[in-house]
Steps between C-alpha positions, in 0.01 A plus 500: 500500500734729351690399144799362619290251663292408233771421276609112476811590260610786752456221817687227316765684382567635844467153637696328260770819583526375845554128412720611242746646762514319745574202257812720335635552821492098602635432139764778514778332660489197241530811218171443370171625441102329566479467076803312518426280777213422275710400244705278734160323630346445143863365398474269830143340421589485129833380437636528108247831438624731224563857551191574288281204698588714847479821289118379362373347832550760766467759216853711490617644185762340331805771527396465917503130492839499325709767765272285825656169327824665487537660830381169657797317309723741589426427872490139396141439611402341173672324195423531120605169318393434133236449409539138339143539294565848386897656477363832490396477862556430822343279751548644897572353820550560817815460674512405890608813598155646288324210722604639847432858436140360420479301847683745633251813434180258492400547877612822489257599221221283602538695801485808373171449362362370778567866670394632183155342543456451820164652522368209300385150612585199286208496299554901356816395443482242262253739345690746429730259376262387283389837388835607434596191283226563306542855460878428400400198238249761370790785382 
């Protein structure tokens, strides 16, 4: 087996390349990118989050958090309001319009990895899922 075979970074990346693109290109006409439809989704499933609870959770530095936050206001896919415990901050939400871009791209994503790992039953999957959450909660 020659190196490029051997090595899991060199495989994952690649992998994770592939996913990668064909995501941007399903986000692209809704002007934005997979780390931001992340953002959207966390926002979703935890209404009132601070910049710096989304920031600390799916583990993007601050400055990034702050222009993702902004760009998604600016296409009025989220809302900052006051933060009524702390003036200082800002709690988020998501508007409706944020709410169908995330139905909107769901399937489409879902079936993008589905293509992506196709050569895998059920049960690898949810392996690798489980691998990968650990590996990520590990970092």
């Amino acid at each position: 087996m020659n190196k490029w075979n051997q090595s899991y970074g060199f495989l994952l990346g690649k992998a994770l390349q592939q996913m990668e693109q064909k995501f941007a290109d399903g986000l692209a006409p809704f002007n934005i990118n997979s780390r931001q439809y992340g953002v959207l989704l966390f926002i979703e499933e935890n209404p009132y989050s601070s910049q710096k609870d989304i920031s600390d959770n799916l583990q993007i530095d601050r400055t990034t958090m702050v222009s993702h936050i902004d760009h998604l206001e600016t296409l009025r896919f989220v809302e900052r309001t006051k933060n009524p415990n702390d003036r200082r901050s800002y709690s988020l939400l998501i508007t409706e319009k944020g709410k169908e871009v995330l139905n909107s791209r769901w399937e489409f994503l879902t079936d993008v990895e589905s293509e992506v790992l196709t050569s895998l039953n059920q049960q690898e999957r949810q392996l690798l899922k489980d691998f990968l959450i650990r590996i990520w909660k590990s970092l």
